[in-house]
N, C-alpha and C positions, 0 to 999 in steps of 0.2 A: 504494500500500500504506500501511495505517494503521502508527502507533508501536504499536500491540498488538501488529500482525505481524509487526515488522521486529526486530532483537536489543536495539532501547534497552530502556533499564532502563526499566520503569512505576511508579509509587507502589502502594503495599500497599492492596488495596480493605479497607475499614473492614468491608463485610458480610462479609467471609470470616471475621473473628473475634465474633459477636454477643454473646461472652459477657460481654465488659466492658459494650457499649452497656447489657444488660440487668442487670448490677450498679447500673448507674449509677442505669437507670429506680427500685432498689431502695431505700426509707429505710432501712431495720434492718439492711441489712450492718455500715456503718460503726461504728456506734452497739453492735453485736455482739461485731465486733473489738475496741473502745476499750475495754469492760468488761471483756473477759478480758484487752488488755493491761494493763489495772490490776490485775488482780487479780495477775497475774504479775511486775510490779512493786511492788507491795505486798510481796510473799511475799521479792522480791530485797534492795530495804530493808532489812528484817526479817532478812533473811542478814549482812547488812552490817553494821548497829548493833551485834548482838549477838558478832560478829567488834572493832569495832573499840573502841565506849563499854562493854564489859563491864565496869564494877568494881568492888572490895569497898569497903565502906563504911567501912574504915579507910584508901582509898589516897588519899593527896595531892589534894586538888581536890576529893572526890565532892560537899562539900555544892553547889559551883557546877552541877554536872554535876544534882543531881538537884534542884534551883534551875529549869535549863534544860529539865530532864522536866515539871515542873510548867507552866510557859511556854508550851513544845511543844503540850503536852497540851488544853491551855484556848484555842486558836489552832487546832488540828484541830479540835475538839468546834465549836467557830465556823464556822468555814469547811463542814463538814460539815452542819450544820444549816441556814445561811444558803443551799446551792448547790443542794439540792430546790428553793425558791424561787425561786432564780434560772432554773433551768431550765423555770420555769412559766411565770417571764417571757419566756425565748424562747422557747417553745411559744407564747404568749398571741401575740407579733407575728407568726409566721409564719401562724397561723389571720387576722389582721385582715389580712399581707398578701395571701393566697389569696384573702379574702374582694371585698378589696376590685381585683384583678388582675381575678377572675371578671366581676366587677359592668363593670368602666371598661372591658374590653379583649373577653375572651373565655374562656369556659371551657375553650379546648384551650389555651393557653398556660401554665395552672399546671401543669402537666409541666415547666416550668423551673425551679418553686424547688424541688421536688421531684429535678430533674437539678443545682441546683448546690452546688459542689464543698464551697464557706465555709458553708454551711447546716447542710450535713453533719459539716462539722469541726468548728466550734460546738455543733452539739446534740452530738455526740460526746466532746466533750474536755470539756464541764460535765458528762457522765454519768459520763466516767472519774473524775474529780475525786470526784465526790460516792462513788464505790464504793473509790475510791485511800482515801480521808481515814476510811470507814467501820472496813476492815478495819484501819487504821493504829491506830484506837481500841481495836481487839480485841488488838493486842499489849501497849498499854499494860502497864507494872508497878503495881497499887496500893499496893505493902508499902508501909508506914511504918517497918520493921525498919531501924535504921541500920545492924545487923553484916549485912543479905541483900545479897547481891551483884544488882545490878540495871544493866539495859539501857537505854541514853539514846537513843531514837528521834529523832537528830539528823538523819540522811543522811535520814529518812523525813517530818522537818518542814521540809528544807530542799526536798526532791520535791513535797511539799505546796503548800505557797509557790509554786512554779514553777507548780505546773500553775493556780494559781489565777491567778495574775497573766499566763498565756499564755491562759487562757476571759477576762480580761475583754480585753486587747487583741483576740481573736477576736471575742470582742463587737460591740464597737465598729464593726470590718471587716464585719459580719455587718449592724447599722443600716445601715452605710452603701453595704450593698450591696443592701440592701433597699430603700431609699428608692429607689435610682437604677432597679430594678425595676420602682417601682411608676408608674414616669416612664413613659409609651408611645415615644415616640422608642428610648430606651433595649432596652424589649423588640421593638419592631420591628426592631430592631438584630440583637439576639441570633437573633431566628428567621430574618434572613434572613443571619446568620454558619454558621448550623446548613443550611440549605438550600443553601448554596453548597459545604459539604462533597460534599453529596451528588451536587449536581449535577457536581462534578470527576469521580469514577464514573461518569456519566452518560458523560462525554466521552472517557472512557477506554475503557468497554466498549460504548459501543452501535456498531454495524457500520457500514463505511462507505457498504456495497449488501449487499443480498437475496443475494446468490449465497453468503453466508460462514454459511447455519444449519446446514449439512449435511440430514442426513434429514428431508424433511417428516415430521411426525404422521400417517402411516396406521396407526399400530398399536390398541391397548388405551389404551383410556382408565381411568384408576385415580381411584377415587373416597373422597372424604375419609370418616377413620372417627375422628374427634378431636371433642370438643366443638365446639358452634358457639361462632361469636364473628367477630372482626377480624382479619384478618392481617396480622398486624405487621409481621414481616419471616423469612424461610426462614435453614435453615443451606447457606449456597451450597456449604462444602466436602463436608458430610454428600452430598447429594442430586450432588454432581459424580463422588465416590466409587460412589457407589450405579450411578452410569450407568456407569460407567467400567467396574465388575465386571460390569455386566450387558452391555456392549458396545450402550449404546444412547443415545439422544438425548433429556433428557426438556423436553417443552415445558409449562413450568406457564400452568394458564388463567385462573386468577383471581390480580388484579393486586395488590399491597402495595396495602392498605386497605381492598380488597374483605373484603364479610361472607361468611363461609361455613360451611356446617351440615353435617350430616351429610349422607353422600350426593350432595354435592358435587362437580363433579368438579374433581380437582386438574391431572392430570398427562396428557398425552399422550405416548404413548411410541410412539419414532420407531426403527426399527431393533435387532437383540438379542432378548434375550427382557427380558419386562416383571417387575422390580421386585415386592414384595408391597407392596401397598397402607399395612400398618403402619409399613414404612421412612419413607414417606415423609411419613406423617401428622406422625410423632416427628421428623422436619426444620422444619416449620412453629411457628412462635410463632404461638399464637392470644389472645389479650386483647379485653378492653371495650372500648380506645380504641388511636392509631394511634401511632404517634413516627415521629418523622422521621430513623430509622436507614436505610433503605431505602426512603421515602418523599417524593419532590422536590414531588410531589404535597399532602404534607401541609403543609408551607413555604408553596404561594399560599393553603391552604386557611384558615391560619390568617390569614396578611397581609388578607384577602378578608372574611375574620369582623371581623377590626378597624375595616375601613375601614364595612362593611356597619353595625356597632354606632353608629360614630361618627355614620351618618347617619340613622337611627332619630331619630324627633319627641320623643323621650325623651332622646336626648343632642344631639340636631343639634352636632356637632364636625365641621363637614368639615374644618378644618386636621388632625387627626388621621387622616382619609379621603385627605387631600393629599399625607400621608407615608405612609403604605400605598402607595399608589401610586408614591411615589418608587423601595420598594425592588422593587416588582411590575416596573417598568419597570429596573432594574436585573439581576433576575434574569430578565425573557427577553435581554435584550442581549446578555448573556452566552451564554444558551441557545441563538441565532437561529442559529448560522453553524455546529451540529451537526445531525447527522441522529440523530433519537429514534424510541423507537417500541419496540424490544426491545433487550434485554442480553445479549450472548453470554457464556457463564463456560466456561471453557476447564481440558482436565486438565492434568499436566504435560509431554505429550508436544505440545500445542497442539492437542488437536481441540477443538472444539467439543464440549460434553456437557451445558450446560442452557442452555433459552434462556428469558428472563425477555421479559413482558412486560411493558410500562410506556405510561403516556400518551403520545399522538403530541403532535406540534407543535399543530395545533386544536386538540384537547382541552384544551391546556393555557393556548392564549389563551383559550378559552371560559371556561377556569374564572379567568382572572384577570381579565376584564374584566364579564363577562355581568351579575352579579350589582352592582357599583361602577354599572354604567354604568345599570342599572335603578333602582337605590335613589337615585343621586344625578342625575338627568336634570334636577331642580331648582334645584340647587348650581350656580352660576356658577365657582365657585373648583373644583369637583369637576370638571366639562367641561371646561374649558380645561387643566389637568393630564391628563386623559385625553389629549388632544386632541394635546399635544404630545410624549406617549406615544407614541401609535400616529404621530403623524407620524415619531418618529425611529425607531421600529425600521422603519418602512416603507423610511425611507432604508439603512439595516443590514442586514437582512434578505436574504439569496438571493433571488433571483428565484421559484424554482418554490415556495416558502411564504409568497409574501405574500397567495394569496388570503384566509387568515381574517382580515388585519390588512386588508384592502382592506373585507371583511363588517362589522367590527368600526366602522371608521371612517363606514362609511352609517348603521350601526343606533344609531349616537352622535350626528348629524344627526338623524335622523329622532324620537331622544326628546328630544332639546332642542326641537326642532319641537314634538312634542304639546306638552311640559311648557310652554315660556314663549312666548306667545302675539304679543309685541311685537317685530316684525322687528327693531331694534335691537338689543334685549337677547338677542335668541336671535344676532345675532353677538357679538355682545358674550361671550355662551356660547361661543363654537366658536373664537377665538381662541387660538390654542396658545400657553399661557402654561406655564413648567416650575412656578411658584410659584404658579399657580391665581389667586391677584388679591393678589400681591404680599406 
């Protein structure tokens, strides 16, 4: 019996809550919040001064006090006008580092400056700034009246100040998180930190044998009625509810990435009565491109585009194809000693009520090796890193899945055969080196 089964405690699947992932995928929440929290801070300020620097022009101190309005005043109007600019200037880096991420690596990996957190609070905390310092201008007092009683927006230049001197230390964190981005090591890093999330879900919900889906699919098949596009990722709790009331088993057909149109079909429904087909459209995230919330598949997809770029007659970088592969062979090792293939998601009594399907173990060496192993059949440093790839998880590996890794290892011989001609150098190729040629 697996630890699903049994009473331990399991970690929380990330897919049962999709609505943060899809905050995250969002620029303009953050950047939304921070505006109205200025503005609402502005407004508090503005309660404050006028509670605590209210005084008349005859009390003890004012000409200091309205000495320090003037100060104030001319140190917002600055800050205020200087921090549009500034914000152009972080706009300006984030476009050259998109630009130049797309160019060096792959176009599916700019979904991470887009996902990170300092990006966000950066652009964020200069918009608040500049709409904080705006409205702070609008309470200003201009009287020149020595007898008018006037308000010292002290509490609201000292708020000012902060927020400016907390955008530029963000700043700073924000360059220096960008440069390390624009590093490949680095984002190879991050995509396969994100891929290994996913993959712990993998190991926690896929079944240990066939006997645990419940009801095959002899029912009604329910067909997609949502825009076309990509499937991102489902709401697992929406569509487990949905079966749960209908007393039925739903089996989705098309896998996290798969495209799909109308008419489509989504869902096989195993037992109960079937669902309306809108339920479950409105469960489904459909988008342009894929993220790797539900997707383990998208993780080699990208590693596989890196390595793939790297060895294009346009960059020839195989040291950059050598660390793709470091983490490609990292995350089957991990992968090899589970059984993949579908996802059981369970209501709270423990049945079974949707079963996901996901890539099997071939599938997924095909797609981490097939395309590396064709593009670089040339690369001496590319082969021997293969090489010693497949040699260790052959060692790793279960028995009854080493055949695609036993396929894999012939058809990496056999294209260093076509590609280098000179007995020597073709072992010289085949040579299981983890470093490729040192």
């Amino acid at each position: 019996m697996s630890e699903q089964h049994s009473g331990r405690r399991r970690p929380r699947y990330r897919a049962l809550s999709p609505l943060r992932e899809h905050l995250r995928e969002s620029f303009w929440v953050a950047p939304l919040v921070a505006c109205l929290g200025a503005v609402l801070l502005a407004g508090l300020t503005d309660l404050i001064d006028q509670e605590l620097f209210f005084e008349a022009a005859a009390t003890s101190g004012t000409e200091n006090l309205q000495s320090f309005a003037s100060a104030a005043k001319s140190v917002v109007s600055t800050v205020s006008a200087a921090m549009l600019t500034f914000i152009g200037v972080v706009f300006s880096i984030s476009l050259v580092a998109l630009q130049m991420g797309a160019s060096q690596m792959s176009p599916r990996v700019l979904r991470l400056y887009v996902r990170s957190r300092l990006t966000k609070a950066t652009f964020s905390t200069c918009l608040a700034t500049f709409v904080f310092t705006l409205l702070v201008q609008l309470g200003y007092d201009d009287t020149t009246d020595p007898t008018r009683a006037v308000s010292v927006p002290v509490v609201s230049t000292i708020v000012a100040v902060a927020l400016v001197m907390l955008s530029l230390a963000l700043f700073v964190l924000y360059v220096q998180a960008t440069m390390r981005l624009l590093r490949v090591p680095h984002m190879i890093d991050r995509v396969t930190r994100e891929s290994l999330q996913v993959l712990t879900a993998y190991r926690w919900l896929a079944p240990d044998s066939a006997t645990d889906a419940g009801p095959q699919p002899h029912g009604p098949t329910l067909l997609h009625e949502g825009r076309a596009g990509v499937l991102r990722d489902v709401n697992i709790r929406r569509l487990v509810r949905v079966a749960r009331r209908h007393g039925a088993v739903l089996h989705m057909v098309p896998r996290i990435g798969d495209f799909i149109a109308p008419g489509t079909p989504t869902v096989l429904v195993a037992g109960g009565s079937p669902p309306r087909p809108g339920w479950i459209t409105t469960a489904l995230n459909v988008g342009v491109d894929r993220t790797m919330h539900q997707d383990l598949s998208f993780g080699f997809r990208q590693l596989v585009d890196i390595a793939i770029r790297a060895l294009s007659p346009a960059v020839n970088d195989p040291t950059t194809a050598v660390q793709a592969v470091d983490r490609i062979h990292q995350l089957l090792a991990v992968l090899a000693p589970y059984q993949v293939g579908e996802l059981r998601h369970r209501d709270r009594d423990g049945a079974v009520r949707l079963v996901q399907p996901v890539p099997g173990w071939e599938a997924t060496v095909d797609l981490a090796f097939t395309e590396i192993r064709i593009c670089g059949a040339g690369q001496p440093q590319v082969t021997r890193r293969l090489a010693a790839a497949l040699d260790d998880l052959l060692r790793i590996t279960p028995e009854p899945r080493l055949a695609p890794l036993v396929t894999q290892r012939r058809l990496l011989e056999r294209a260093v055969t076509a590609a280098v001609p000179d007995e020597q150098d073709r072992a010289f190729a085949l040579t299981p080196d983890r470093q490729g040629i040192g």
